[in-house]
FIKOLZA-1660 file (N, C-alpha, C; in steps of 0.1 Angstrom, whole numbers, plus 5000, padded with zeros to 4 digits):
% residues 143
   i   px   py   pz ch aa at
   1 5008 4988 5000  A  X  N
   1 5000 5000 5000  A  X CA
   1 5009 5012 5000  A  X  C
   2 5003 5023 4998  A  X  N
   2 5012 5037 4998  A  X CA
   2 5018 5039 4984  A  X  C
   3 5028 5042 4987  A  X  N
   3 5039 5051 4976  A  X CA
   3 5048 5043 4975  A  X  C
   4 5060 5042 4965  A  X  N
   4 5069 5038 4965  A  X CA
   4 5068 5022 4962  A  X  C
   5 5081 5015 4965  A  X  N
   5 5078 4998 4960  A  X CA
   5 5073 4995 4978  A  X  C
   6 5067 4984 4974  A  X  N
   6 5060 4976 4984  A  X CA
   6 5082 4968 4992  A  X  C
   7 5080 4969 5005  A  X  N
   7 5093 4964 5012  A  X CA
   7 5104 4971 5004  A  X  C
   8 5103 4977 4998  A  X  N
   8 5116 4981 4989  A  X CA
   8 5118 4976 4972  A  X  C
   9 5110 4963 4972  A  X  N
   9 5109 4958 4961  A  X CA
   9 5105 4962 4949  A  X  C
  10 5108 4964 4940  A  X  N
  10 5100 4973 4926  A  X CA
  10 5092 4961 4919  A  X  C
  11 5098 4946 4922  A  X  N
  11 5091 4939 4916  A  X CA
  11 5081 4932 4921  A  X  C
  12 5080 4937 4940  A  X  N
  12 5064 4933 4946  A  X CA
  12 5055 4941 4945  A  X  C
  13 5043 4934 4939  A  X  N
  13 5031 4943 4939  A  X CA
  13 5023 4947 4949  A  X  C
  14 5023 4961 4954  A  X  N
  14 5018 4968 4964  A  X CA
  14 5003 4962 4967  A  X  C
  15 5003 4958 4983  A  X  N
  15 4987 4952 4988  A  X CA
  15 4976 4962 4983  A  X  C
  16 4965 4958 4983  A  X  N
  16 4950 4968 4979  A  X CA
  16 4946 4971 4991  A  X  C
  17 4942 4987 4992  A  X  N
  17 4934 4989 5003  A  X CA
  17 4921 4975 5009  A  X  C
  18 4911 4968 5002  A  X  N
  18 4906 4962 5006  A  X CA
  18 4915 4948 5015  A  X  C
  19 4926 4946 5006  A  X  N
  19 4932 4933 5009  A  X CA
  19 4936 4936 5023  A  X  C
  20 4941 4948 5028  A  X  N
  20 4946 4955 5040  A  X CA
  20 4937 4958 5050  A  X  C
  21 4921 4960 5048  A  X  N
  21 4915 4958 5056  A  X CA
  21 4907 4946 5062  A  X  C
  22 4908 4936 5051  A  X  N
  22 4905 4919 5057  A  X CA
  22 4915 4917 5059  A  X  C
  23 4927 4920 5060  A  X  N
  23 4936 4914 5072  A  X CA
  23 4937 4923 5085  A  X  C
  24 4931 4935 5085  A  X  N
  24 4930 4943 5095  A  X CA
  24 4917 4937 5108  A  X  C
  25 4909 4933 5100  A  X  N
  25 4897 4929 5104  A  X CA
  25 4897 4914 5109  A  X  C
  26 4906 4907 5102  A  X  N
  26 4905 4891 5109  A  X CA
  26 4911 4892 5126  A  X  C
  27 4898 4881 5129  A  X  N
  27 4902 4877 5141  A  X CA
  27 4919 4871 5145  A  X  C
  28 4921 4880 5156  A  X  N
  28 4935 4878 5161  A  X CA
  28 4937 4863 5167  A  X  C
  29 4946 4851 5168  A  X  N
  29 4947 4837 5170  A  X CA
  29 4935 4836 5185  A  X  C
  30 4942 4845 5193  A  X  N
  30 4935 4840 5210  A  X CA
  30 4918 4845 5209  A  X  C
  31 4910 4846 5196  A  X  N
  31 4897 4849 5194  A  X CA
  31 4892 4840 5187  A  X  C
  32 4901 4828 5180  A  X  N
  32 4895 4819 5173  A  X CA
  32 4901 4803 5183  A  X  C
  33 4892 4794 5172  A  X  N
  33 4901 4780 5172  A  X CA
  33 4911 4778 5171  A  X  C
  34 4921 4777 5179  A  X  N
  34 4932 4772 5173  A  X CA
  34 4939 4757 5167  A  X  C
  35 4928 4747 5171  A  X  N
  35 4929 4733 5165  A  X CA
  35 4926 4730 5154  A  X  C
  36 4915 4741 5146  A  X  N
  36 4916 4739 5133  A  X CA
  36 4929 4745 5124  A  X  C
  37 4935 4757 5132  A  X  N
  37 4949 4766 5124  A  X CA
  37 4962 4752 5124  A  X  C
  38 4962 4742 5138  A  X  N
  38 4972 4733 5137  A  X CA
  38 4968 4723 5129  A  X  C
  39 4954 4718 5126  A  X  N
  39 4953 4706 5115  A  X CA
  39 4957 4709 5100  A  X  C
  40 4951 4725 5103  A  X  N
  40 4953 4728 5086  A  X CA
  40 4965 4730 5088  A  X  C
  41 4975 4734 5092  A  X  N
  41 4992 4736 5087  A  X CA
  41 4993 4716 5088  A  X  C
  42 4994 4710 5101  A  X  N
  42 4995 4699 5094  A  X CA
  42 4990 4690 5083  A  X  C
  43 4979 4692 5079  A  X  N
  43 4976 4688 5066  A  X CA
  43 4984 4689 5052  A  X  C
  44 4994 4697 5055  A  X  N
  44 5004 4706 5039  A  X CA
  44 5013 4699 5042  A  X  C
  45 5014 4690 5029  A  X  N
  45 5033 4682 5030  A  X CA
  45 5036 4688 5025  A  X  C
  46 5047 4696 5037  A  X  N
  46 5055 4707 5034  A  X CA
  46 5074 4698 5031  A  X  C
  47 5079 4708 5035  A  X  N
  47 5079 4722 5033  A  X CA
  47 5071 4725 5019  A  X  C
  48 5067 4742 5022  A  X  N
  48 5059 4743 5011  A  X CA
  48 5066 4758 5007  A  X  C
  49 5061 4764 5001  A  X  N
  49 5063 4777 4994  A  X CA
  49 5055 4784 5003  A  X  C
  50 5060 4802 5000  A  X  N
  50 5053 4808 5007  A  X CA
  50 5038 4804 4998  A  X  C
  51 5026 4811 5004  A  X  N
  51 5013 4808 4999  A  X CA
  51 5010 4816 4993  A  X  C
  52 5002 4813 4988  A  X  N
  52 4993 4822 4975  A  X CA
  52 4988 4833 4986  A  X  C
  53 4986 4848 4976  A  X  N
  53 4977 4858 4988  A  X CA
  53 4964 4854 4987  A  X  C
  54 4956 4855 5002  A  X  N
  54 4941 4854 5003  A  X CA
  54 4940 4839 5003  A  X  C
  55 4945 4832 5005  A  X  N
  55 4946 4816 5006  A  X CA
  55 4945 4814 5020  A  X  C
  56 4937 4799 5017  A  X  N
  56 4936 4794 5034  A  X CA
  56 4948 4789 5041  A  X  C
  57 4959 4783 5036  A  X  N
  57 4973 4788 5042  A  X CA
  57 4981 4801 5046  A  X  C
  58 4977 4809 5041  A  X  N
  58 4984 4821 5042  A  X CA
  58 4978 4825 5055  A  X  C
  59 4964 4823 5055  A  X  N
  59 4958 4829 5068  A  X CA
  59 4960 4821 5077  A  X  C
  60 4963 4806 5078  A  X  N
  60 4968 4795 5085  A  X CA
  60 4978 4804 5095  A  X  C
  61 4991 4799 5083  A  X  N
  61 5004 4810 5086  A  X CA
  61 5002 4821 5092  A  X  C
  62 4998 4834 5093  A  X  N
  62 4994 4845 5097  A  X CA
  62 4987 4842 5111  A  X  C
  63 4977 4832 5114  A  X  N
  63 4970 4828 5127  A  X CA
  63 4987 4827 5135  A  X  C
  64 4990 4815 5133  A  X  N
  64 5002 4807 5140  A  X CA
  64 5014 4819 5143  A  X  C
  65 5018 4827 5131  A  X  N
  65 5022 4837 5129  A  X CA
  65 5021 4850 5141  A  X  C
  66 5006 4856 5140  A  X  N
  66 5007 4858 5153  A  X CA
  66 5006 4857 5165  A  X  C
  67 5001 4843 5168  A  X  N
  67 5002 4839 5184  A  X CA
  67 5019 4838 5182  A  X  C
  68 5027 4834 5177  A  X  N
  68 5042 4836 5180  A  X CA
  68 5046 4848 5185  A  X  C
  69 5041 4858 5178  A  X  N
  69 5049 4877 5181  A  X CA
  69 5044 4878 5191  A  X  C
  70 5023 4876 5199  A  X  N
  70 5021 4881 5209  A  X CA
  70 5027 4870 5216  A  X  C
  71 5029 4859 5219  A  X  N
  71 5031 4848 5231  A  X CA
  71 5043 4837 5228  A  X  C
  72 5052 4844 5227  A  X  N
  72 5062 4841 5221  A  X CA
  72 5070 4826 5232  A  X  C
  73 5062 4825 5243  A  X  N
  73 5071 4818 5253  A  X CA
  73 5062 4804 5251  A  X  C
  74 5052 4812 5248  A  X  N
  74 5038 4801 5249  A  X CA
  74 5035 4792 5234  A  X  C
  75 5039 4794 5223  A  X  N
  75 5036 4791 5216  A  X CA
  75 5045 4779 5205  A  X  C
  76 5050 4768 5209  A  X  N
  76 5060 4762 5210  A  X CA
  76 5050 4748 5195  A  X  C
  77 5036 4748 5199  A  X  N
  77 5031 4743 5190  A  X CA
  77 5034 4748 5174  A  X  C
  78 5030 4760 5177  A  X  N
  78 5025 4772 5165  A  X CA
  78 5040 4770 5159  A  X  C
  79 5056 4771 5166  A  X  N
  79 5064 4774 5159  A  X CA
  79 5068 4756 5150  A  X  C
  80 5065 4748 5160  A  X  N
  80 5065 4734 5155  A  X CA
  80 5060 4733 5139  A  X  C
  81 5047 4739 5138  A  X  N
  81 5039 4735 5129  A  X CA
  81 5044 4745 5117  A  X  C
  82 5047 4755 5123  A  X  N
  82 5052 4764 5106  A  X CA
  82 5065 4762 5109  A  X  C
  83 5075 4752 5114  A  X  N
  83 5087 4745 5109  A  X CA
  83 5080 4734 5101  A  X  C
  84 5071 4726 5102  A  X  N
  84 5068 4713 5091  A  X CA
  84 5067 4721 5077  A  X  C
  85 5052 4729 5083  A  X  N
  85 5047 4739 5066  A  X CA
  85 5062 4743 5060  A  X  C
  86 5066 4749 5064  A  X  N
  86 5076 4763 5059  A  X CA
  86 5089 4756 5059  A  X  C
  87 5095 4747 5062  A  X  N
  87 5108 4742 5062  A  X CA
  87 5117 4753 5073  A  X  C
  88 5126 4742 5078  A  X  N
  88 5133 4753 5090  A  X CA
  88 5141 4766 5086  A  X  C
  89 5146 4766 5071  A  X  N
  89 5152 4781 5067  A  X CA
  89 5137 4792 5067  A  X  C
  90 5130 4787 5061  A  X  N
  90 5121 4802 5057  A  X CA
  90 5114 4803 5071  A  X  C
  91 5111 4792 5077  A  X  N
  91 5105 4800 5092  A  X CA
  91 5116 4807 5100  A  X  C
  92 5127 4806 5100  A  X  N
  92 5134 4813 5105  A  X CA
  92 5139 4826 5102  A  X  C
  93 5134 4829 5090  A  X  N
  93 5134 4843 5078  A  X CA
  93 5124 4848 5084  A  X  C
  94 5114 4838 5088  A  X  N
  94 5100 4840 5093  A  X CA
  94 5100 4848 5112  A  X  C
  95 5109 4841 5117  A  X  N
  95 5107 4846 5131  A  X CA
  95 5113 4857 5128  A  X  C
  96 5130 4862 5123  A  X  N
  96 5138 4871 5122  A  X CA
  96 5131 4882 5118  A  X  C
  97 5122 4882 5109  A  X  N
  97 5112 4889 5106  A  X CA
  97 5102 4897 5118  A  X  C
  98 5093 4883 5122  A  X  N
  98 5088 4889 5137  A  X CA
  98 5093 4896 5146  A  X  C
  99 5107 4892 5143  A  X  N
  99 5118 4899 5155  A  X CA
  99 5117 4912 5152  A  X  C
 100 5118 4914 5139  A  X  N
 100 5118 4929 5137  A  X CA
 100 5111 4940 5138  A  X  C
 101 5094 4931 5135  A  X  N
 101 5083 4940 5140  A  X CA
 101 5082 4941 5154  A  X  C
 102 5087 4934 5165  A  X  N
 102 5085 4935 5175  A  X CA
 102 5094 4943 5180  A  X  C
 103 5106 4947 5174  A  X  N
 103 5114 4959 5179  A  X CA
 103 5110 4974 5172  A  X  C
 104 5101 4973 5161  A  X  N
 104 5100 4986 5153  A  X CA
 104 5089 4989 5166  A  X  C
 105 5082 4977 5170  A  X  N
 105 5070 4982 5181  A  X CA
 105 5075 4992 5196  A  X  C
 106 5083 4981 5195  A  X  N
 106 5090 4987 5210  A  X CA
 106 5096 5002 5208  A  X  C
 107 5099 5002 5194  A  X  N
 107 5106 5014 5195  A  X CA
 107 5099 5027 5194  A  X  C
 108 5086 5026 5190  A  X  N
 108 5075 5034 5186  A  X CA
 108 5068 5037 5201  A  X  C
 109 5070 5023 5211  A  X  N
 109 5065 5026 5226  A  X CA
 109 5070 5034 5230  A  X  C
 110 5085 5035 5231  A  X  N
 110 5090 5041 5242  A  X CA
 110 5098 5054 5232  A  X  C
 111 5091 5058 5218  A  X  N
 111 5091 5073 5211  A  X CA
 111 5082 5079 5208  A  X  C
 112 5067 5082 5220  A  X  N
 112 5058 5086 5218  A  X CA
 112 5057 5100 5211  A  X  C
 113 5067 5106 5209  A  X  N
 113 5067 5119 5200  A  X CA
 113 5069 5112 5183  A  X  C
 114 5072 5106 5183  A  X  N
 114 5073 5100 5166  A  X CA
 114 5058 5104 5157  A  X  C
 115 5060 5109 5147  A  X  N
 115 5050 5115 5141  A  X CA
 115 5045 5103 5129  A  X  C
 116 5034 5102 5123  A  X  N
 116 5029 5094 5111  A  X CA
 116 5035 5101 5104  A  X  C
 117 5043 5094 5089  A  X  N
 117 5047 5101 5079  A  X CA
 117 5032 5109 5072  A  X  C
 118 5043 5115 5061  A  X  N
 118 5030 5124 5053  A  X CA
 118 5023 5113 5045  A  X  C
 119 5032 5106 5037  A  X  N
 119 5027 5099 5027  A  X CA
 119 5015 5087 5036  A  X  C
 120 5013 5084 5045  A  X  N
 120 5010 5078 5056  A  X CA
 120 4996 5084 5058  A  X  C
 121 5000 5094 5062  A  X  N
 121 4988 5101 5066  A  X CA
 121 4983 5106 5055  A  X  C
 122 4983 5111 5045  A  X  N
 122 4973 5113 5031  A  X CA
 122 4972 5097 5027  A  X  C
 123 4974 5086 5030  A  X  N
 123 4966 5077 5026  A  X CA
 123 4954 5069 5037  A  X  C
 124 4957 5075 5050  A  X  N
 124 4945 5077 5063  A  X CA
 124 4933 5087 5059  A  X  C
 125 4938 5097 5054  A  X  N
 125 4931 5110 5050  A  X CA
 125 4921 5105 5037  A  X  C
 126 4927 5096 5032  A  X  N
 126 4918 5095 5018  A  X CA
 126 4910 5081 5023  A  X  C
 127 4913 5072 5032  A  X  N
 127 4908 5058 5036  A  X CA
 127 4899 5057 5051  A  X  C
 128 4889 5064 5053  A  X  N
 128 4888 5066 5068  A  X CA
 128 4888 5052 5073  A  X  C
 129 4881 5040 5070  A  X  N
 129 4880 5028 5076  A  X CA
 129 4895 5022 5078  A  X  C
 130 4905 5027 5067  A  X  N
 130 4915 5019 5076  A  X CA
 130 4924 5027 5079  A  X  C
 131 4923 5042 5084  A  X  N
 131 4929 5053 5092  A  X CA
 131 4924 5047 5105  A  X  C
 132 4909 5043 5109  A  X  N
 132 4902 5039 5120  A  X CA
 132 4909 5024 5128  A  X  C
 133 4909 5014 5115  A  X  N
 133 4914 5006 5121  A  X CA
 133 4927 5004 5124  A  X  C
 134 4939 5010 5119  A  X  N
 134 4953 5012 5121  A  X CA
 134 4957 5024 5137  A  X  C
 135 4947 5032 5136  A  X  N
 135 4949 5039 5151  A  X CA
 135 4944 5031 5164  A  X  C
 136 4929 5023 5160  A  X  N
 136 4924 5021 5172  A  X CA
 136 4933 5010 5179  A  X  C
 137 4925 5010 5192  A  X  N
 137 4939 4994 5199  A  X CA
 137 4931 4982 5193  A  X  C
 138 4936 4975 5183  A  X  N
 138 4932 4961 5177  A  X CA
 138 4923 4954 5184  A  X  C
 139 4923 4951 5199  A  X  N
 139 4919 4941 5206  A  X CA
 139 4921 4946 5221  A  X  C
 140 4911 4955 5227  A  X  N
 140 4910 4958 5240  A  X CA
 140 4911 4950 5251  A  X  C
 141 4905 4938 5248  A  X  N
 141 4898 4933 5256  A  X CA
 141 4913 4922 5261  A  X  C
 142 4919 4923 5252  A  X  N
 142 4934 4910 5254  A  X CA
 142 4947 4916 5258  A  X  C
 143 4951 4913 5272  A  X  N
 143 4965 4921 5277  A  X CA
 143 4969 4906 5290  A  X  C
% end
């Protein structure tokens, strides 16, 4: 989404506002089943490729995905099962990754003067539903 290449990439095609708000909108792991997120990754004789977008693996991945970043101590199943899916290099691309969002987080906590870019903010300004969903706290009710 936004301006520029999507991660840096010129050759990834930037997400759609829609695509960005059904992932904004899905239920976070600790709000759903989690026995059906572990049958479906075991069901894939993996290792596999990353998934297709909007696929029911992808959202598999993404469930498992993030109970790892919030419950990182607790979630020893979730990392088990996207080592079978994903093969041990790409989940490990895959945690190092998490790792990262989890430090851009931390760093954003404790820099409460940090401002939204422009380009950022004119695409909040032009998208109210997912200006709304990107500010509000995701999930109140879970701490």
């Amino acid at each position: 989404m936004g301006y520029g290449h999507s991660s840096g990439d010129a050759s990834a095609a930037p997400q759609t506002i829609e695509r960005a708000l059904k992932l904004l909108k899905a239920p976070p792991p600790w709000r759903r089943q989690l026995e059906p997120v572990y049958e479906g990754l075991a069901a894939i004789k993996g290792p596999s490729d990353w998934p297709a977008p909007d696929s029911e693996i992808e959202d598999l991945i993404f469930a498992a995905s993030a109970l790892i970043f919030v419950e990182p101590t607790q979630s020893e199943r979730a990392r088990q099962a996207l080592r079978r899916t994903l093969g041990a290099k790409r989940v490990e691309y895959l945690l190092a990754l998490l790792v990262f969002i989890r430090a851009a987080h931390f760093w954003t906590a404790v820099h409460p003067g940090l401002e939204i870019e422009d380009d950022v903010r004119e695409l909040m300004s032009t998208h109210k539903e997912l200006a709304s969903l990107l500010l509000q706290d995701p999930d109140p009710g879970y701490r």
